[in-house]
Backbone as JSON, one array per atom type, in Angstrom:
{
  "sequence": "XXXXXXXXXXXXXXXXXXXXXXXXXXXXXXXXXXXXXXXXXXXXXXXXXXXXXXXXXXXXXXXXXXXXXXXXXXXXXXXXXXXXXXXXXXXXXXXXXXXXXXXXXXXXXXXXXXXXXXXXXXXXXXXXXXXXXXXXXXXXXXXXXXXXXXXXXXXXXXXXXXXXXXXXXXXXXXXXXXXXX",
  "N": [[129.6, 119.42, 109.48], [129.77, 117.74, 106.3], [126.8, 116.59, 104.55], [126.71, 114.31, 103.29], [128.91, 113.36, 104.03], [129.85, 110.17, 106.57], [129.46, 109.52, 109.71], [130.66, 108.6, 113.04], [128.93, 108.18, 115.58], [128.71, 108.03, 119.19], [127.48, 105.51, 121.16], [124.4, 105.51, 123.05], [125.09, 106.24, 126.54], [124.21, 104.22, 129.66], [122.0, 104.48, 132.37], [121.95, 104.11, 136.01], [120.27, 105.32, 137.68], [117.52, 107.36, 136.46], [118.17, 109.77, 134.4], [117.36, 113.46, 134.7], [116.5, 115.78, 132.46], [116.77, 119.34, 130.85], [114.87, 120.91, 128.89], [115.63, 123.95, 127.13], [114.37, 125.79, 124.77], [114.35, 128.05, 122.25], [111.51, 128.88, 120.32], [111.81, 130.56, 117.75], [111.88, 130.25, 115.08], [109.08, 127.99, 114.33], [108.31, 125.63, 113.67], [110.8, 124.21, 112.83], [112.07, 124.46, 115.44], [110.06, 122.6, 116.42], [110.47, 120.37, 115.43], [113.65, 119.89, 116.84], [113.21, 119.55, 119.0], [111.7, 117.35, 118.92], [113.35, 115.33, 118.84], [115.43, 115.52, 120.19], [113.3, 114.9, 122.52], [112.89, 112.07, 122.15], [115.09, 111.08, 121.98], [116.28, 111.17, 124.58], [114.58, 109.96, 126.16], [115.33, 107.06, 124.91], [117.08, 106.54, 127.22], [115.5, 106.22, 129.02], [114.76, 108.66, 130.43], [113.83, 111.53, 131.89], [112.41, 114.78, 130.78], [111.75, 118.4, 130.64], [109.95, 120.61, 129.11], [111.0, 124.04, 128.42], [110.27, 127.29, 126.96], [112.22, 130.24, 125.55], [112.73, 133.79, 124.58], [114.9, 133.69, 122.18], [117.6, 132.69, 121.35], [119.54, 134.39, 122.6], [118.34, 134.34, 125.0], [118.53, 131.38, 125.97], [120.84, 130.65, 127.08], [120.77, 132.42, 129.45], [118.53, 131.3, 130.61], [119.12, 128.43, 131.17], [121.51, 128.49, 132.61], [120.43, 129.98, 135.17], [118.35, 127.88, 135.61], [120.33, 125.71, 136.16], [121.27, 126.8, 138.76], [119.09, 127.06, 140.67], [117.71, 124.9, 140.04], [116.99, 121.54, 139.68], [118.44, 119.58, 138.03], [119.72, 117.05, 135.59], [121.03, 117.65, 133.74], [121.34, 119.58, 130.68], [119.52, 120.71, 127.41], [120.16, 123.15, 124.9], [118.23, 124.36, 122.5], [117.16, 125.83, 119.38], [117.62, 127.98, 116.32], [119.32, 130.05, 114.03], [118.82, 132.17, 111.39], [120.87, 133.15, 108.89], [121.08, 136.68, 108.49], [120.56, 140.27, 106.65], [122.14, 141.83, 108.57], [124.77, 142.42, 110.92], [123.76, 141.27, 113.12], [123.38, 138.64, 113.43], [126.06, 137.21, 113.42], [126.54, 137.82, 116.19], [124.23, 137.29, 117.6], [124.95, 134.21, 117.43], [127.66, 134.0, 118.03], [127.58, 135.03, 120.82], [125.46, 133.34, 121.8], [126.46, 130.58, 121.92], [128.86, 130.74, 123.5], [127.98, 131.59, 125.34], [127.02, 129.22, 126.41], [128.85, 127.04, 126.42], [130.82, 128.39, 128.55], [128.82, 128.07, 130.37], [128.79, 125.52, 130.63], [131.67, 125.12, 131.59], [131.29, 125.47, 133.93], [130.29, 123.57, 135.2], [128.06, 122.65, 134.27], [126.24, 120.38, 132.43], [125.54, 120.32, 129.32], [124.02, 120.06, 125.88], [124.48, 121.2, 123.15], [122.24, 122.49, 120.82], [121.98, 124.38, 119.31], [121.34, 125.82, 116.09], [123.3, 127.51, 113.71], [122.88, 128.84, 110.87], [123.25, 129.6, 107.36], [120.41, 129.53, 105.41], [116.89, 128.89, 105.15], [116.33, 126.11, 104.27], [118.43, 124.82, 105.1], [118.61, 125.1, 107.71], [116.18, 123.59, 108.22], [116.69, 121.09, 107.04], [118.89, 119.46, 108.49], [117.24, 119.87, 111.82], [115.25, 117.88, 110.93], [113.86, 115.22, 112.61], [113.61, 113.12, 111.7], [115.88, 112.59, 109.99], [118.84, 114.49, 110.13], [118.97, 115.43, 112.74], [119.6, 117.1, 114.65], [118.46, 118.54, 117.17], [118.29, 115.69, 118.77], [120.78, 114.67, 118.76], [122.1, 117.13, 120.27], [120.47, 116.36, 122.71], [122.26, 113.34, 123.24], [124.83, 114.16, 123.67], [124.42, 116.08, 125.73], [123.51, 113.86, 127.53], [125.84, 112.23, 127.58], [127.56, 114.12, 128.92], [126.35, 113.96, 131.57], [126.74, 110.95, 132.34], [129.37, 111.26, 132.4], [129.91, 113.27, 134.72], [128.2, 112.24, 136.17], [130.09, 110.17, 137.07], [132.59, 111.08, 137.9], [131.6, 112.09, 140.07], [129.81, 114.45, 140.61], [129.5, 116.22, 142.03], [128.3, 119.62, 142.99], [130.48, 121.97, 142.83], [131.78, 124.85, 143.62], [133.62, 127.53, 141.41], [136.43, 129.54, 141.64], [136.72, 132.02, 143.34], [135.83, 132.13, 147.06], [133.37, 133.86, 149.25], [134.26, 135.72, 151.77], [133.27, 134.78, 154.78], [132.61, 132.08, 154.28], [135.3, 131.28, 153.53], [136.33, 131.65, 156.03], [135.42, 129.55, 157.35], [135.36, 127.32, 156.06], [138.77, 127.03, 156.49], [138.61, 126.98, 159.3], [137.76, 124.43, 159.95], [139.26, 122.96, 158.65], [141.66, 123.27, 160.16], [144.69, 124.09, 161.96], [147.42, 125.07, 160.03], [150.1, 123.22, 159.07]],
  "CA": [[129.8, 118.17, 108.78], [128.7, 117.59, 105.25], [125.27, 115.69, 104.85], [127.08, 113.18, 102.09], [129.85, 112.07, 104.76], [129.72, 109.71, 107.31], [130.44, 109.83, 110.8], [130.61, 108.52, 114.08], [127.91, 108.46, 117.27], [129.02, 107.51, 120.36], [126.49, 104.53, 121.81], [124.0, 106.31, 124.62], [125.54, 106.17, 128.02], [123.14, 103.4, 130.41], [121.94, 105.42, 133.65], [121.52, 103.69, 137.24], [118.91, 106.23, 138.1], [117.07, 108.04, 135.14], [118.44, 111.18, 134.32], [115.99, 114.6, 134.36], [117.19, 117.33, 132.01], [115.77, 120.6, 130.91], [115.26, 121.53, 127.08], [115.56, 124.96, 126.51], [114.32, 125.99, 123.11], [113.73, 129.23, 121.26], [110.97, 129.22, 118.73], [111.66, 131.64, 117.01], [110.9, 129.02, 113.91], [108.72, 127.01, 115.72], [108.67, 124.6, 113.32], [112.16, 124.07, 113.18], [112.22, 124.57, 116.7], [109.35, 121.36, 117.06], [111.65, 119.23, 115.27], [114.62, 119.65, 117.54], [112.57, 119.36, 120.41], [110.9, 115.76, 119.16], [114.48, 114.69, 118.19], [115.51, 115.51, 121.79], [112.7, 113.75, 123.68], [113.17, 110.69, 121.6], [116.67, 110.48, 122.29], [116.16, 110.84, 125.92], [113.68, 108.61, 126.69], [115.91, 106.5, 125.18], [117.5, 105.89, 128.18], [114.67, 106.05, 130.01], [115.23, 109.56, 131.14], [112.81, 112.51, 131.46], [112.39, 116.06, 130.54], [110.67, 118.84, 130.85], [110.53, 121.68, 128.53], [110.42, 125.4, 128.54], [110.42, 128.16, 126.09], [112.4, 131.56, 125.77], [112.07, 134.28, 123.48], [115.52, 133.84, 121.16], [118.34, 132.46, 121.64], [120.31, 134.62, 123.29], [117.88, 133.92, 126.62], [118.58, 130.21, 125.76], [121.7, 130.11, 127.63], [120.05, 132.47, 130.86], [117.7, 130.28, 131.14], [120.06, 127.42, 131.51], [122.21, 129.14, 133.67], [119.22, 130.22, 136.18], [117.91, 126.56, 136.2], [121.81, 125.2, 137.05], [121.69, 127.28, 140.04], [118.26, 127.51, 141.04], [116.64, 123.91, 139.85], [116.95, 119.96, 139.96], [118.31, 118.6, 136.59], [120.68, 116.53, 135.57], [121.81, 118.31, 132.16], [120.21, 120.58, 129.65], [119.87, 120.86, 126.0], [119.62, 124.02, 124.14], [117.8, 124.1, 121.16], [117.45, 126.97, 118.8], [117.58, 128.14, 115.13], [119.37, 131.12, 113.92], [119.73, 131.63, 110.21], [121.56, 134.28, 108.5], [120.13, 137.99, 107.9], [121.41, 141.19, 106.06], [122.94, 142.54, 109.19], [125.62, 141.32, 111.77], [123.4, 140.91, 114.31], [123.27, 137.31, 113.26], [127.23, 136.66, 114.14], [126.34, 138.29, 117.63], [123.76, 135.86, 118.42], [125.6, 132.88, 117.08], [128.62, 134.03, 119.25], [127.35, 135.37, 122.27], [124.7, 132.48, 122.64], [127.56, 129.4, 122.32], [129.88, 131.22, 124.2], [127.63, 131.87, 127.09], [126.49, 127.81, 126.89], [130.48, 127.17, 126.93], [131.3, 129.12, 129.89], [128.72, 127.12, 131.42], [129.77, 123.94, 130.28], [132.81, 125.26, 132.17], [131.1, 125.72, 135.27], [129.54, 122.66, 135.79], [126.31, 122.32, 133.68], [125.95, 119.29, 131.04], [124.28, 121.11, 128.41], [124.18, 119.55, 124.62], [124.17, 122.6, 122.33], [121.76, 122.13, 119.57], [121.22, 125.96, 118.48], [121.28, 125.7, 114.98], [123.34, 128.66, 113.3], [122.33, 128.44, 109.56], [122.69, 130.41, 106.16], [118.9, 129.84, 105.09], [116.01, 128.0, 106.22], [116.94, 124.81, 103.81], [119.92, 124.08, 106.01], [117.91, 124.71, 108.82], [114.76, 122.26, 107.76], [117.72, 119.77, 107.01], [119.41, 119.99, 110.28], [116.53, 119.63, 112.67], [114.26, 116.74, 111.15], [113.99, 114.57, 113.85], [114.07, 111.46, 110.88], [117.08, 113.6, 108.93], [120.28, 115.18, 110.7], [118.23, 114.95, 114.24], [120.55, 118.0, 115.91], [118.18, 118.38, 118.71], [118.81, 114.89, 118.76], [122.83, 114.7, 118.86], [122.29, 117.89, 121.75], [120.29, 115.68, 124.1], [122.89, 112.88, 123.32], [125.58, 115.2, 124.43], [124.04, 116.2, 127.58], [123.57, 112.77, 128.53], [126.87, 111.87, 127.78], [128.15, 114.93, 130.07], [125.94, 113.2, 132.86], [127.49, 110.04, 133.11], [130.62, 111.32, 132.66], [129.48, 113.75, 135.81], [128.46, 110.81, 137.67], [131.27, 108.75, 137.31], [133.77, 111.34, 138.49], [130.82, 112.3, 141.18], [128.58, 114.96, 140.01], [128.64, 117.51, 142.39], [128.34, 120.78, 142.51], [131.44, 122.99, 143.33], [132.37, 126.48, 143.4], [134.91, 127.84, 140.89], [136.82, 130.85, 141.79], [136.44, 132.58, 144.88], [134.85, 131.93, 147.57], [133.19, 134.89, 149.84], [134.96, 135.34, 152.89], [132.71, 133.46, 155.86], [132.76, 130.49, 153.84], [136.96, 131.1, 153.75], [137.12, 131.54, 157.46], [134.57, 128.49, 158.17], [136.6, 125.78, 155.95], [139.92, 127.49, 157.12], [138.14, 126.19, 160.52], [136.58, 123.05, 159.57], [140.78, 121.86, 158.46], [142.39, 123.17, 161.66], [146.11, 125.12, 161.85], [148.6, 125.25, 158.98], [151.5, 123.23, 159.82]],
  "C": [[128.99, 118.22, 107.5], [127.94, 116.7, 105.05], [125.88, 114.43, 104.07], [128.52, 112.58, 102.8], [129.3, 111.53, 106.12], [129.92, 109.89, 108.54], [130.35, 109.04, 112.08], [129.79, 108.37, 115.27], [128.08, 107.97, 117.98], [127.74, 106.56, 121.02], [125.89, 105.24, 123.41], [124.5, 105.5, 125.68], [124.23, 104.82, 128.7], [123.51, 104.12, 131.52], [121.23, 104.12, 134.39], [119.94, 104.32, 137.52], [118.92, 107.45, 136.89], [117.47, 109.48, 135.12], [117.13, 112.11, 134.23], [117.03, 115.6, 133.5], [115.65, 118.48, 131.41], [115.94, 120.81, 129.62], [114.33, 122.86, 127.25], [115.53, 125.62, 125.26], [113.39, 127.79, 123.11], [112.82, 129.03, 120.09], [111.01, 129.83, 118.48], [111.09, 131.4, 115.56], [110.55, 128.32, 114.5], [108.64, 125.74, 115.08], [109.58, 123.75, 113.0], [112.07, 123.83, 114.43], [111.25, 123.46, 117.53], [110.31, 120.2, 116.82], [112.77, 118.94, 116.04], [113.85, 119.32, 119.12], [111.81, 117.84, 120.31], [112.32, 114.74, 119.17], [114.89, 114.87, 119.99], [115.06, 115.18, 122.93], [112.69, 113.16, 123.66], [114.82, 109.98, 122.34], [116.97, 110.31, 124.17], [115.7, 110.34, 126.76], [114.34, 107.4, 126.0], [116.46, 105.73, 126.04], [117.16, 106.01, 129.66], [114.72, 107.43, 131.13], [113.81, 110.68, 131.0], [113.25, 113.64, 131.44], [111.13, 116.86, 130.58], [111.42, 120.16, 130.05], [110.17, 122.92, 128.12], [110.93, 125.9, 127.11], [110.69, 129.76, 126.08], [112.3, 132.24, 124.62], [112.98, 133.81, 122.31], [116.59, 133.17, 122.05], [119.31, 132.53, 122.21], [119.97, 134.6, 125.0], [118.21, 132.2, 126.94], [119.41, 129.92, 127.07], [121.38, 130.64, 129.68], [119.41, 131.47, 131.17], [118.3, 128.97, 131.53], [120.75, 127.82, 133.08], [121.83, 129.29, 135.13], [118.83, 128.65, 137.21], [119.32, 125.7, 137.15], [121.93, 125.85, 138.63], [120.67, 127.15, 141.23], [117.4, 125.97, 140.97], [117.76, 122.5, 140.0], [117.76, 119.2, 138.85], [119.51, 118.15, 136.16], [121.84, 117.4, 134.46], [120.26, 119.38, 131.75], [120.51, 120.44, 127.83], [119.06, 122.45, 125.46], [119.34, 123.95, 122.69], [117.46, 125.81, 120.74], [117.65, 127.16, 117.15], [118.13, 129.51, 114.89], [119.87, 131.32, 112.62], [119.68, 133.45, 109.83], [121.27, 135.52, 107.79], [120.67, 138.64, 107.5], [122.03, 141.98, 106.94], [123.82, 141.56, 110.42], [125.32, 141.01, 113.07], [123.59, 138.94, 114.09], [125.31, 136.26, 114.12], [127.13, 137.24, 115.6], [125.64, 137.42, 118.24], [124.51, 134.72, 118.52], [126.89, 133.4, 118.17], [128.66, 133.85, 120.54], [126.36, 134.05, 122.83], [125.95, 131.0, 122.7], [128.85, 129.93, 123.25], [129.47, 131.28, 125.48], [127.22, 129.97, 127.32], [128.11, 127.2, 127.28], [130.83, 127.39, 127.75], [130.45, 128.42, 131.18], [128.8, 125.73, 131.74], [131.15, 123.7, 131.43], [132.93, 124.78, 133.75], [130.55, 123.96, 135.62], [128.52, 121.86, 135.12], [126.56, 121.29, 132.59], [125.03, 119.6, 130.37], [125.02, 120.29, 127.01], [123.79, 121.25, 123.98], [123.74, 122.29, 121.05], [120.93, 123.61, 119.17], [121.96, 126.04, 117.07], [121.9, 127.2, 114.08], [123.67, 128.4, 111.67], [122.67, 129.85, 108.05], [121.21, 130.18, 105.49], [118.34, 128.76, 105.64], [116.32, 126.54, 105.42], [117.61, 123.92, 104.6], [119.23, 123.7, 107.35], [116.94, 123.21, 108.98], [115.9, 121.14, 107.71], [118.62, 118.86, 108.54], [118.73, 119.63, 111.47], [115.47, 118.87, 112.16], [114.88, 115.99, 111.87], [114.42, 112.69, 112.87], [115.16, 111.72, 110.05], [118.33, 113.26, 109.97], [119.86, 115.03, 112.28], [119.02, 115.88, 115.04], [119.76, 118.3, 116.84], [118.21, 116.55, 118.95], [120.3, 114.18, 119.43], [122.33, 115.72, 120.06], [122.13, 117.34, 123.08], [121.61, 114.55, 124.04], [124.09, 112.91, 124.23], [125.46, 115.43, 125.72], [123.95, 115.14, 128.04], [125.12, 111.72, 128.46], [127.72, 113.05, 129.18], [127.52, 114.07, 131.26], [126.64, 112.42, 132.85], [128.98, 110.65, 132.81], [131.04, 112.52, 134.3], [129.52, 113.12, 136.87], [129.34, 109.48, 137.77], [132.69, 109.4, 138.07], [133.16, 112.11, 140.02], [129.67, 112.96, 141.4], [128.27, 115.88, 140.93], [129.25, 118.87, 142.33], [129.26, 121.53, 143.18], [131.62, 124.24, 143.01], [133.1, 126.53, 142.76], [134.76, 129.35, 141.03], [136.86, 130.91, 143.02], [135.51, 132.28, 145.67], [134.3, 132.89, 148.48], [134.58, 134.64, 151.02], [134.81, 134.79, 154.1], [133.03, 132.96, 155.27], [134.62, 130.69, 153.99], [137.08, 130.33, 155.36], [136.64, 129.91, 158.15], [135.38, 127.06, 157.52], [137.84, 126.08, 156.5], [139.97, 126.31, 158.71], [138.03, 125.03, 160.62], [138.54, 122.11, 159.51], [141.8, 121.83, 159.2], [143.6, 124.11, 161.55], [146.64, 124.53, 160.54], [149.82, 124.58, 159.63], [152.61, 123.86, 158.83]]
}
């Protein structure tokens, strides 16, 4: 979006019981990378929600680390935060790909993640982008994630398998629903 048009923000969601999410941030600019992270606790205490927040090396652990916690931890959503601005080789479209692509896929699965990894041509854009009194994109990410929640817990919020399932678990619901007529 360009900084000189207007746009849109959806009014935060109101939660029954306070959401917990997880902000996952890369400093790699850490000062960049404070800004999206004050813009993201603001916005989530908003609605009276808490967080708790870790730190990986770059961005492309951003989305493991998500991933890990979805399977392994407590939390309602996540926000990734992140900064990646544009260098003389194409590693830069590799991160920027591979890290929204892997937060996507888990978007897919289940996870209410806000994606606020910042992929930038210089640090300007960046600095613009992540003041928390500016553009506020860790900001808008937590937003995001807490819009995925209630829209989670309104159609129920839990956690299902996609794809296959081993084969005990086959034979045991197979069981559990009785013969085939």
């Amino acid at each position: 979006m360009a900084a000189n048009e207007s746009h849109y923000s959806l009014p935060l969601p109101g939660f029954d019981k306070a959401p917990k999410l997880l902000i996952v941030v890369a400093p790699y600019y850490k000062d960049i990378a404070d800004q999206l992270v004050a813009g993201a606790c603001a916005e989530i205490e908003k609605v009276g929600g808490t967080h708790e927040v870790i730190e990986v090396p770059g961005a492309l652990e951003v989305p493991t680390a998500i991933g890990q916690a979805f399977r392994m931890a407590h939390f309602d959503g996540f926000v990734a935060l992140g900064c990646v601005i544009r260098g003389e080789t194409t590693h830069y479209d590799t991160v920027c790909n591979d890290s929204s692509r892997a937060i996507t896929l888990l978007g897919l699965q289940g996870a209410c993640i806000g994606n606020g990894i910042l992929t930038v041509e210089n640090r300007a854009q960046a600095e613009l982008r992540a003041e928390a009194a500016g553009q506020n994109k860790g900001g808008g990410a937590a937003a995001a994630a807490l819009h995925l929640i209630a829209l989670a817990r309104r159609w129920g919020g839990a956690k299902r398998s996609v794809g296959f399932l081993p084969e005990r678990e086959e034979i045991q619901i197979a069981s559990q629903q009785g013969p085939v007529a």
